[in-house]
Structure formats: structure tokens, C-alpha cells
MDAnalysis code that builds the backbone (N, CA, C; Angstrom):
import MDAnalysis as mda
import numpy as np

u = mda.Universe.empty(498, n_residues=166, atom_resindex=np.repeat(np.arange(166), 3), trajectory=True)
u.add_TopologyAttr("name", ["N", "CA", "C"] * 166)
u.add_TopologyAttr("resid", np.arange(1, 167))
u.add_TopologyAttr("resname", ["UNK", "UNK", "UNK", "UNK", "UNK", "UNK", "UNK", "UNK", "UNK", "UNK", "UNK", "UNK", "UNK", "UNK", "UNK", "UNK", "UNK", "UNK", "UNK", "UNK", "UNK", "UNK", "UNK", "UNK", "UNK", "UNK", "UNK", "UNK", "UNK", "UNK", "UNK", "UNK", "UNK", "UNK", "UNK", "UNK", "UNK", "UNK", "UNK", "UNK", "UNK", "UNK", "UNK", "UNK", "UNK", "UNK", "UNK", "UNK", "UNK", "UNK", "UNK", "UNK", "UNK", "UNK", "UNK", "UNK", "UNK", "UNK", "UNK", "UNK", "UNK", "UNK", "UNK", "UNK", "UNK", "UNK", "UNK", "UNK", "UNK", "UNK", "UNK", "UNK", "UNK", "UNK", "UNK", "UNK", "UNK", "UNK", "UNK", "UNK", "UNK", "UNK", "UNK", "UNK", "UNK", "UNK", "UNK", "UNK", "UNK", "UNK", "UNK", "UNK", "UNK", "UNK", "UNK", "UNK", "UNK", "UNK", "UNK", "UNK", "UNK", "UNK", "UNK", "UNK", "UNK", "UNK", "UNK", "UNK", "UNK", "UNK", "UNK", "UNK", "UNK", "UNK", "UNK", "UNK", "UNK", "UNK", "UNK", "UNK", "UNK", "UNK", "UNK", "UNK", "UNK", "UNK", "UNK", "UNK", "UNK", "UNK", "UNK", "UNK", "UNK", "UNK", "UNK", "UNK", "UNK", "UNK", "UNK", "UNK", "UNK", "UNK", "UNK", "UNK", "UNK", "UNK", "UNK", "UNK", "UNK", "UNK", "UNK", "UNK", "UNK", "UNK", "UNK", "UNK", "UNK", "UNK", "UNK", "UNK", "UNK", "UNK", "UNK", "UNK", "UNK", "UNK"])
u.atoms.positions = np.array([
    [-31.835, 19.601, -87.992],
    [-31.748, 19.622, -86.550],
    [-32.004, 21.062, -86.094],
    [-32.938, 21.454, -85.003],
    [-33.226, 22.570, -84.541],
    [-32.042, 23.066, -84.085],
    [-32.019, 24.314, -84.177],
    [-30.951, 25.045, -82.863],
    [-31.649, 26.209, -82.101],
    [-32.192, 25.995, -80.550],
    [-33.042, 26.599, -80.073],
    [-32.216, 27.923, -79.830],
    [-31.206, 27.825, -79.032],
    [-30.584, 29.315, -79.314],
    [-28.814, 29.120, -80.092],
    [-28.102, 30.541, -80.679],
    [-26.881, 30.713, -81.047],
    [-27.053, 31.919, -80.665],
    [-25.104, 31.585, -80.997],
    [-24.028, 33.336, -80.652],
    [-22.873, 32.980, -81.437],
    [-22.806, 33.799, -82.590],
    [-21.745, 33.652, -83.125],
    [-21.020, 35.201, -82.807],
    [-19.299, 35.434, -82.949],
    [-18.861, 36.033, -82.877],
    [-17.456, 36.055, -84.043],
    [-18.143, 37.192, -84.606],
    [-17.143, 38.144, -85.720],
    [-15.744, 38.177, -85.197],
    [-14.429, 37.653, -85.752],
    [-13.343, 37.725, -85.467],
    [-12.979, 39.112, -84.637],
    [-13.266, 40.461, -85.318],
    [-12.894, 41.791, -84.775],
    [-13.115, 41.783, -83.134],
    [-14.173, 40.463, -83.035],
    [-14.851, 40.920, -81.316],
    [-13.345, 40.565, -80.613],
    [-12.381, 40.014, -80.895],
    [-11.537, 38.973, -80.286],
    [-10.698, 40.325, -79.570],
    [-10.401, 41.051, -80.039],
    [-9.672, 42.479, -79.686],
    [-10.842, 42.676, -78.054],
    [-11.614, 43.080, -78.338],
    [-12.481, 43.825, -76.683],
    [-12.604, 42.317, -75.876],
    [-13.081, 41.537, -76.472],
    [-13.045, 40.324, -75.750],
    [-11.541, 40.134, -74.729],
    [-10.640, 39.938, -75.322],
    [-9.147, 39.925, -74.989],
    [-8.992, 41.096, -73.811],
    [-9.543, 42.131, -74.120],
    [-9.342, 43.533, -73.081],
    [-10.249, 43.276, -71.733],
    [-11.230, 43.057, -72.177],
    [-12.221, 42.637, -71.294],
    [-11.617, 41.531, -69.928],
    [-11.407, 40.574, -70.574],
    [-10.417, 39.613, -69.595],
    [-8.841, 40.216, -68.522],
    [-9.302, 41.664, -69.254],
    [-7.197, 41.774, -68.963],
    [-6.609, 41.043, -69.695],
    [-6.483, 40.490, -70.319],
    [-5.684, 39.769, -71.464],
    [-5.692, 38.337, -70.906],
    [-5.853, 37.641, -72.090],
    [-5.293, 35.972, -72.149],
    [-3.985, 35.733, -72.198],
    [-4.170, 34.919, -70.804],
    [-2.628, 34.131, -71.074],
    [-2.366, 33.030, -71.309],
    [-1.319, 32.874, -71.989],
    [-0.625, 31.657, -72.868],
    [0.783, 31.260, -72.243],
    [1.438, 30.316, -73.266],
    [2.652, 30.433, -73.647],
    [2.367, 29.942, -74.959],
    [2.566, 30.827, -75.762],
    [2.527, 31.198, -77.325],
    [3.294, 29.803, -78.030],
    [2.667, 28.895, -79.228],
    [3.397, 28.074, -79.501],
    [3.929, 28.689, -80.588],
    [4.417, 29.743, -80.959],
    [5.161, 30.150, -81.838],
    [5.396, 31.596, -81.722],
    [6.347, 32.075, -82.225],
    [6.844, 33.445, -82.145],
    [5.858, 34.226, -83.167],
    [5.212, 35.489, -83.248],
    [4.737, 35.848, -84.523],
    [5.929, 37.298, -84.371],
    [6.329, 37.529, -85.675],
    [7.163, 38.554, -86.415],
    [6.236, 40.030, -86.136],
    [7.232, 40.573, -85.819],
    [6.674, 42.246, -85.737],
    [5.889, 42.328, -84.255],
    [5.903, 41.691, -83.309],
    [5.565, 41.439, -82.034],
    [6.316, 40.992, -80.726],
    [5.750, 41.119, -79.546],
    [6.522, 40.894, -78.118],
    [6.365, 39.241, -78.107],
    [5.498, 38.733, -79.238],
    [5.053, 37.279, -78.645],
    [6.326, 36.458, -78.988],
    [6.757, 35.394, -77.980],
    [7.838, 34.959, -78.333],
    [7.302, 33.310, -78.190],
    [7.646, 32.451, -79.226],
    [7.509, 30.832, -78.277],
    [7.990, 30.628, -77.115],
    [7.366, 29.639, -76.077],
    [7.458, 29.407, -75.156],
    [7.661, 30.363, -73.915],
    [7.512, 31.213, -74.209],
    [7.689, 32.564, -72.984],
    [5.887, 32.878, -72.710],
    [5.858, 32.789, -71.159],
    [4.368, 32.901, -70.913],
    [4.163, 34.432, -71.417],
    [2.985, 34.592, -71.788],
    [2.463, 35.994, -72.284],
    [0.951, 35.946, -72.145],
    [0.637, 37.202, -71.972],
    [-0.654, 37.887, -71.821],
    [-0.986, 38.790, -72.946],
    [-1.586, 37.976, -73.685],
    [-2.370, 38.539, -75.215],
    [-3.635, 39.500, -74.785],
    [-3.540, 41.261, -74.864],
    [-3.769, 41.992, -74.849],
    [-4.048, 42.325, -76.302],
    [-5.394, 42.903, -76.679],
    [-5.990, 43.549, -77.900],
    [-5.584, 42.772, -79.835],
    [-4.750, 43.880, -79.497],
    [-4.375, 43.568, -81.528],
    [-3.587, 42.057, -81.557],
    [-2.509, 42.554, -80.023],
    [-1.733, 41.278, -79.840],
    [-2.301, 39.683, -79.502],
    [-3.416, 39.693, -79.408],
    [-4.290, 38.909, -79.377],
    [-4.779, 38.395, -80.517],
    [-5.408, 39.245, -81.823],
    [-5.882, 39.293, -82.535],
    [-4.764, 38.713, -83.685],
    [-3.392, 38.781, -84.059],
    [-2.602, 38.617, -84.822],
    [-1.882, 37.164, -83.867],
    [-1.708, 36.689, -82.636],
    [-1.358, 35.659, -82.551],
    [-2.244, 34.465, -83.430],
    [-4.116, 34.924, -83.636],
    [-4.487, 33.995, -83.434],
    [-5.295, 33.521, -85.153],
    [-4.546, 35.215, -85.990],
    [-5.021, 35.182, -87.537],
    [-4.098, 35.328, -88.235],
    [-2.084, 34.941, -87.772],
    [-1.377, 35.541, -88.590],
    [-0.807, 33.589, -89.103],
    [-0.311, 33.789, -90.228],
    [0.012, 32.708, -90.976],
    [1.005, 33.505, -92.152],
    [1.864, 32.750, -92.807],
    [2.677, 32.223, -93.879],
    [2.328, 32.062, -94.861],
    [1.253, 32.580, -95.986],
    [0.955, 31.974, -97.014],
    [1.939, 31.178, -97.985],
    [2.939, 31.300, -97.771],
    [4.357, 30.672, -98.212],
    [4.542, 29.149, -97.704],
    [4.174, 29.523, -96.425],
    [4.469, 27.959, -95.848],
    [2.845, 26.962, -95.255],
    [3.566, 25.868, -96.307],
    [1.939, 24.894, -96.644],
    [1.236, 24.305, -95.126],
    [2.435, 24.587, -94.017],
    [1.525, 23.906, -92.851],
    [1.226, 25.014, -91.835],
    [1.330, 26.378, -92.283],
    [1.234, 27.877, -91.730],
    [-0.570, 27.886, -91.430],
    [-1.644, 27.025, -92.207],
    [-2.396, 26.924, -92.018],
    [-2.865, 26.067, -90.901],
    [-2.674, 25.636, -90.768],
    [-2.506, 23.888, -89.378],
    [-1.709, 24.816, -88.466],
    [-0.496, 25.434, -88.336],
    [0.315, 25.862, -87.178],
    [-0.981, 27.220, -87.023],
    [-1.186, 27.960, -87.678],
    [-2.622, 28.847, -87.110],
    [-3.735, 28.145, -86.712],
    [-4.390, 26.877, -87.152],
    [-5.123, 26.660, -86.532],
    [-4.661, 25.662, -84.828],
    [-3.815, 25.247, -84.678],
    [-3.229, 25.079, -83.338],
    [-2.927, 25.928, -82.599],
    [-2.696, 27.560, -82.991],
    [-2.846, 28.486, -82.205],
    [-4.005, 29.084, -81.776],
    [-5.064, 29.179, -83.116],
    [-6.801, 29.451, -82.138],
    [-7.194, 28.657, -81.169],
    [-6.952, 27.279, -81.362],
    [-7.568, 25.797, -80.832],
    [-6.800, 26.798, -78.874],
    [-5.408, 26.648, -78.952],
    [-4.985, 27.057, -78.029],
    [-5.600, 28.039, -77.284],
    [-5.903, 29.303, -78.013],
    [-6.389, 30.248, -77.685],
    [-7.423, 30.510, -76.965],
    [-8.483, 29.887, -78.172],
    [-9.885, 29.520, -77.390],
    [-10.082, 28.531, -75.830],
    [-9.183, 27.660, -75.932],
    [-9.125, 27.112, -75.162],
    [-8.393, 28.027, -73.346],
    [-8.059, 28.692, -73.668],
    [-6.991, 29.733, -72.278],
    [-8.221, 30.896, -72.016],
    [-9.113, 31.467, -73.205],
    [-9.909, 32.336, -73.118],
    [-11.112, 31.522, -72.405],
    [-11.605, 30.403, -72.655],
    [-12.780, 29.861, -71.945],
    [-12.764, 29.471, -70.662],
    [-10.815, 28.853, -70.067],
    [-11.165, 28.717, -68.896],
    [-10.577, 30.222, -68.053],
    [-10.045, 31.395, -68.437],
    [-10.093, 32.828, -67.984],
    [-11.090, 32.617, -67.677],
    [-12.391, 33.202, -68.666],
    [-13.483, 33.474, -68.430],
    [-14.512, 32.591, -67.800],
    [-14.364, 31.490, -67.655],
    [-15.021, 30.406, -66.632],
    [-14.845, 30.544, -65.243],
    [-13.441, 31.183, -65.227],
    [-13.062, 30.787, -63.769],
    [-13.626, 32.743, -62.986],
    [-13.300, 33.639, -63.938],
    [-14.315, 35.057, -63.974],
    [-15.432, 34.902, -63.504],
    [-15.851, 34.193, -64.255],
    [-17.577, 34.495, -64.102],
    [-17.832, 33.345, -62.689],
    [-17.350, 32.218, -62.337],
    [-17.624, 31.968, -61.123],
    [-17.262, 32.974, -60.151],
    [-16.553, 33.584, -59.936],
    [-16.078, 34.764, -59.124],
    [-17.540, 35.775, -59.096],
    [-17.607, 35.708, -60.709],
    [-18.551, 36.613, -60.686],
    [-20.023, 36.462, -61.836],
    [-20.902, 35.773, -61.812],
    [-21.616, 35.733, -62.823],
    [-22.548, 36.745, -63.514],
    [-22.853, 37.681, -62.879],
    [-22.852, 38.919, -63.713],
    [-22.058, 39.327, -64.851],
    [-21.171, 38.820, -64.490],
    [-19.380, 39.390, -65.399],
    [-20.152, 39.095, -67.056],
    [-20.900, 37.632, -67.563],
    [-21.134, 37.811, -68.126],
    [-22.559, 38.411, -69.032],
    [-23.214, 38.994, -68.420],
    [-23.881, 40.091, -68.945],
    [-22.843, 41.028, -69.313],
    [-21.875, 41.516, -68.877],
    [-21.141, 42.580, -69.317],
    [-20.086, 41.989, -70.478],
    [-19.671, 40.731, -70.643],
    [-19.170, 40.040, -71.836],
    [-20.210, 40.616, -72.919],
    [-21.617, 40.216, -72.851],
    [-22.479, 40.260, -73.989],
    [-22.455, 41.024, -74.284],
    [-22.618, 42.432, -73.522],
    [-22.491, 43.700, -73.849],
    [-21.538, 44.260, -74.658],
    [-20.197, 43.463, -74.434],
    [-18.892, 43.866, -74.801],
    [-18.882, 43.380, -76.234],
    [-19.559, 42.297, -76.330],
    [-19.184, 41.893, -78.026],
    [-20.570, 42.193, -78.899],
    [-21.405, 42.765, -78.139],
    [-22.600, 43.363, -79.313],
    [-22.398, 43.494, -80.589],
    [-21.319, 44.650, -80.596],
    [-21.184, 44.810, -81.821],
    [-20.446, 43.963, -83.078],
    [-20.196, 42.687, -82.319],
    [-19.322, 41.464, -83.393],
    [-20.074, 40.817, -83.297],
    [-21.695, 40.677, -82.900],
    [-22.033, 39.383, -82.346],
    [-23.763, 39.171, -82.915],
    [-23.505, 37.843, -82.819],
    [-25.108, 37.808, -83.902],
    [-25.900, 36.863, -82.672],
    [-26.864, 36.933, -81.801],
    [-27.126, 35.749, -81.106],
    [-28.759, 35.833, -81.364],
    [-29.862, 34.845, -80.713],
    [-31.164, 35.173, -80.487],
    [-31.329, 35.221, -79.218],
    [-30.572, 35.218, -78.296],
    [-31.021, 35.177, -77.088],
    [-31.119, 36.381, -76.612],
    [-32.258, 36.582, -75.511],
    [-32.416, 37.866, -74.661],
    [-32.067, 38.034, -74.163],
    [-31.428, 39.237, -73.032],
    [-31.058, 39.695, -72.024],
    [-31.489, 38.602, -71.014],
    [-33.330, 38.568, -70.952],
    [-33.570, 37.866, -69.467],
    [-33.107, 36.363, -70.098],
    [-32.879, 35.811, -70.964],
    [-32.353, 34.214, -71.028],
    [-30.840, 33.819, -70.866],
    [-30.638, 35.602, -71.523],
    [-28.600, 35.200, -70.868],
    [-29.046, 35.307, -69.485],
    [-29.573, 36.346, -68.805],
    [-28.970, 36.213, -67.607],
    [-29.866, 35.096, -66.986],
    [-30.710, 34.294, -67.265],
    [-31.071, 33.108, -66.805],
    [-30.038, 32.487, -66.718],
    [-28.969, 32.065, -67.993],
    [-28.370, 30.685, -68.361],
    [-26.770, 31.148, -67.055],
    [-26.550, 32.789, -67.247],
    [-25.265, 33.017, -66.828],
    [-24.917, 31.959, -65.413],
    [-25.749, 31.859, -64.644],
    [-25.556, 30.827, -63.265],
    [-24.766, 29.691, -64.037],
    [-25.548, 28.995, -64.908],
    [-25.615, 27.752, -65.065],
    [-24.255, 27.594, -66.035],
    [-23.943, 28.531, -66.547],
    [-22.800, 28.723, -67.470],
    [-21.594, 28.713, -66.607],
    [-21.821, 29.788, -65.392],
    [-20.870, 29.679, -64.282],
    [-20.323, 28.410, -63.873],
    [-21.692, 27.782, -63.740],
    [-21.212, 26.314, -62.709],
    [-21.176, 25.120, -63.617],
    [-20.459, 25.452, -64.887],
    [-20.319, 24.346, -66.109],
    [-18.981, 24.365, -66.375],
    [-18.589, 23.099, -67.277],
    [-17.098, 22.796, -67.392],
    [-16.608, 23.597, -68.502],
    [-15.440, 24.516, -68.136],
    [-14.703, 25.687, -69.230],
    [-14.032, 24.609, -70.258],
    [-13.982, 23.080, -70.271],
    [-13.596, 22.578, -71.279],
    [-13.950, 22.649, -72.301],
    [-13.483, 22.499, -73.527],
    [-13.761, 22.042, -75.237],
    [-13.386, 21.222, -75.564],
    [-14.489, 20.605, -75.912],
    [-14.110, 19.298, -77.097],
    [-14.085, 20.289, -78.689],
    [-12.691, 19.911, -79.401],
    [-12.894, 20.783, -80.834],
    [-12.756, 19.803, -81.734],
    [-13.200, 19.483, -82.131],
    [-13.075, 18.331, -83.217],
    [-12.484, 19.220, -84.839],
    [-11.932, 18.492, -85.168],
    [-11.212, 18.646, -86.313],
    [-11.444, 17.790, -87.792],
    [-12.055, 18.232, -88.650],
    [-11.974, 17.050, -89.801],
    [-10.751, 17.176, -90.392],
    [-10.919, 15.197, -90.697],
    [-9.744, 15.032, -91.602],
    [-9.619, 15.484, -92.997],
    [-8.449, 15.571, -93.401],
    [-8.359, 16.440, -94.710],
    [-6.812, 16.015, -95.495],
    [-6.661, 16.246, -96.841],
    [-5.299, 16.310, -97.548],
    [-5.079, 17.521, -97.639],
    [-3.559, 17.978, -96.797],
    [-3.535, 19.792, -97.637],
    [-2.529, 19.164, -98.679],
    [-2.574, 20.011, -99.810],
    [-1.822, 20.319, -100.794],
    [-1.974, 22.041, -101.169],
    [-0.127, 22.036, -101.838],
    [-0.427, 23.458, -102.431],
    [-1.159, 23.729, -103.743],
    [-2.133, 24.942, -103.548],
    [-2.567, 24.780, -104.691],
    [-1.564, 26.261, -105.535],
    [-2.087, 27.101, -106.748],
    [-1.528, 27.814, -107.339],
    [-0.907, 29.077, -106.220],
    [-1.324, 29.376, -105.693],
    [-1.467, 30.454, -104.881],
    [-1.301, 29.880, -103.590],
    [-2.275, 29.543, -102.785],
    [-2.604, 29.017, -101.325],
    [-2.561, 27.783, -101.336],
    [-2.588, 27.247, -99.466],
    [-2.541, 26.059, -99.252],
    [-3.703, 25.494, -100.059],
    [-4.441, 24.447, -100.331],
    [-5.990, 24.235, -99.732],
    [-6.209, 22.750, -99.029],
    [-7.377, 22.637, -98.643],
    [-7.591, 21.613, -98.189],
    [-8.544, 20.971, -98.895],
    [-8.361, 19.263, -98.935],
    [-9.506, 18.448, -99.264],
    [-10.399, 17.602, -98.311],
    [-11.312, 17.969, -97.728],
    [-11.692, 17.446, -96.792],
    [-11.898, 15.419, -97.171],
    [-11.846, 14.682, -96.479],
    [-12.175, 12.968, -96.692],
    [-13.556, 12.726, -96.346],
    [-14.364, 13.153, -97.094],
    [-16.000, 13.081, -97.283],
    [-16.672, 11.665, -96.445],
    [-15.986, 10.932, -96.301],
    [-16.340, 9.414, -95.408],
    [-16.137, 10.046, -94.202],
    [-14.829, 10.532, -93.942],
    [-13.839, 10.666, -92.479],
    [-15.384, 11.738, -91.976],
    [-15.582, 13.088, -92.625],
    [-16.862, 13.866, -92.255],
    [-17.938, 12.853, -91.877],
    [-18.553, 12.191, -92.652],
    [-19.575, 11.547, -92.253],
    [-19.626, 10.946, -90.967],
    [-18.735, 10.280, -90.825],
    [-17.893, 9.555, -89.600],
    [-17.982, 11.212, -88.495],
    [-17.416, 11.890, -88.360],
    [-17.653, 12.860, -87.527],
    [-18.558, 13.094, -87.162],
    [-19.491, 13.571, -88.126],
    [-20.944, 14.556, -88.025],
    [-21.748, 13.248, -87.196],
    [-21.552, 11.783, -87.684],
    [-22.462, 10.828, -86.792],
    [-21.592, 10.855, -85.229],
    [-20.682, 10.812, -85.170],
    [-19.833, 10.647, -83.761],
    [-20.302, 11.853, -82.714],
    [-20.271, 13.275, -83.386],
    [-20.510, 14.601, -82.771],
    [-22.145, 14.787, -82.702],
    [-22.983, 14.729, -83.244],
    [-24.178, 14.758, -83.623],
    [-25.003, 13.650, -82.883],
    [-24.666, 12.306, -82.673],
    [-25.895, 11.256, -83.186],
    [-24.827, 10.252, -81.718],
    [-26.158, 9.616, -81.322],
    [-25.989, 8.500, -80.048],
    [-26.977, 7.486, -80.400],
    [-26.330, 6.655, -81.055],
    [-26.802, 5.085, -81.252],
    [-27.499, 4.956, -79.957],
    [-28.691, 4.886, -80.445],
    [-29.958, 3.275, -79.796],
    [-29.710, 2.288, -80.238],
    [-29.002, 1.260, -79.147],
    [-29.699, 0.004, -79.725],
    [-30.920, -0.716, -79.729],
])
């Protein structure tokens, strides 16, 4: 399957990204140790504090992997509609996003095609659909791991991917 354009972004970008916004706000579904973040207390994830809500885990504890990934899912989700509801205010704003994560960021698109799409990005829904595959965790010697259910994938990739003709 083609992919006419991408943008991926390097975890480190999540720090300027986060600044950039003035910080994301939440209410944190968990406390992380050595931090102001507390569960259930609204907070505004500013820089590092941003960065460790959304990569810190338990290697000790087998569902520390799943409780981190319910905190990115969260995350991403508070950062897209910030910045959705930004850039209608202001759609320029994101040319200066792109700028901001250059240096974490791998895309093919140009300057004149971001700022083509930025309108249209503006006036689009800050929702996510995140789909999740199914999986068995077990502990292994060391770390959690996961086994992904190779059917349950298939089943995805046609659901996310593919629209039956009849």
C-alpha cells in the first residue's frame, strides 16, 4: 500500500512539543514517583514532566506495560485536541509546530504542502481512533512480553486497512 506522505516523531520531540502548547493538560491516571504528577489531580504536563508521565513504567510490575500504554493513549489524545483547538485559533501555529519538532522528526512533506494541508488540518476532527492489538502478556525472564494473537492482527489490519465491496 502506497503512503503518499508521513511524519514520524522521535519520542525526545515530546519535551518541545509539550512546551510549545504551554503544556498538556490532563488528569494523570496515575501518580508517577519523583514528580508533582499526582492521580486524579488536573495537571499541566510541562517538558520532562511530560516526557516521564508518558515513558515511565515498573519493570517489576507485569501490567506497568498496559498502565503506560493507557497513559500515552491518554496523552496523545489531550495533546491533539490542545493543538486542534490552537491551530483553529490559529493555523499558522502549525508551521511553527513543524519547525519545533525538526529536529525529532522524519517527514516528506514540504513547507509549501504543510502549509497547504495546515487549513484543512485546522478544520478536521482532533479525534483518534487508536486501535490496539490483541495480545497474551506473560512474564518473561527479565520483562513483561507480549504475544501478539496472529488471527486477532489479521482481523485488525482487514478492519483498519480494507472496506469490503460487495
Amino acid at each position: 500500500m502506497p503512503i503518499t506522505y508521513y511524519f514520524t516523531l522521535n519520542m525526545s520531540g515530546l519535551v518541545p512539543l509539550a512546551d510549545f502548547l504551554g503544556g498538556v493538560t490532563l488528569t494523570p491516571l496515575q501518580s508517577i514517583p519523583e514528580t508533582d504528577i499526582v492521580e486524579g489531580v488536573d495537571t499541566v504536563l510541562l517538558g520532562e514532566h511530560a516526557y516521564l508521565y508518558i515513558r515511565r513504567r515498573d519493570q517489576f510490575d507485569i501490567n506497568s506495560s498496559l498502565d503506560r500504554q493507557a497513559r500515552q493513549m491518554q496523552y496523545i489524545r489531550a495533546f491533539a485536541t490542545q493543538a486542534f483547538q490552537r491551530t483553529k485559533e490559529n493555523p499558522a501555529m502549525l508551521l511553527s509546530l513543524l519547525e519545533t519538532t525538526a529536529a525529532y522528526s522524519l517527514t516528506n512533506l514540504s513547507i509549501s504542502e504543510f502549509s497547504y494541508l495546515s487549513p484543512q488540518i485546522a478544520q478536521g476532527d482532533p479525534s483518534l481512533e487508536i486501535v490496539t492489538l490483541t495480545s497474551i502478556i506473560a512474564m518473561g525472564e527479565i520483562y513483561a512480553e507480549y504475544y501478539l494473537d496472529e488471527d486477532a492482527v489479521y482481523e485488525t489490519v482487514l478492519d483498519v486497512y480494507y472496506q469490503q465491496i460487495d
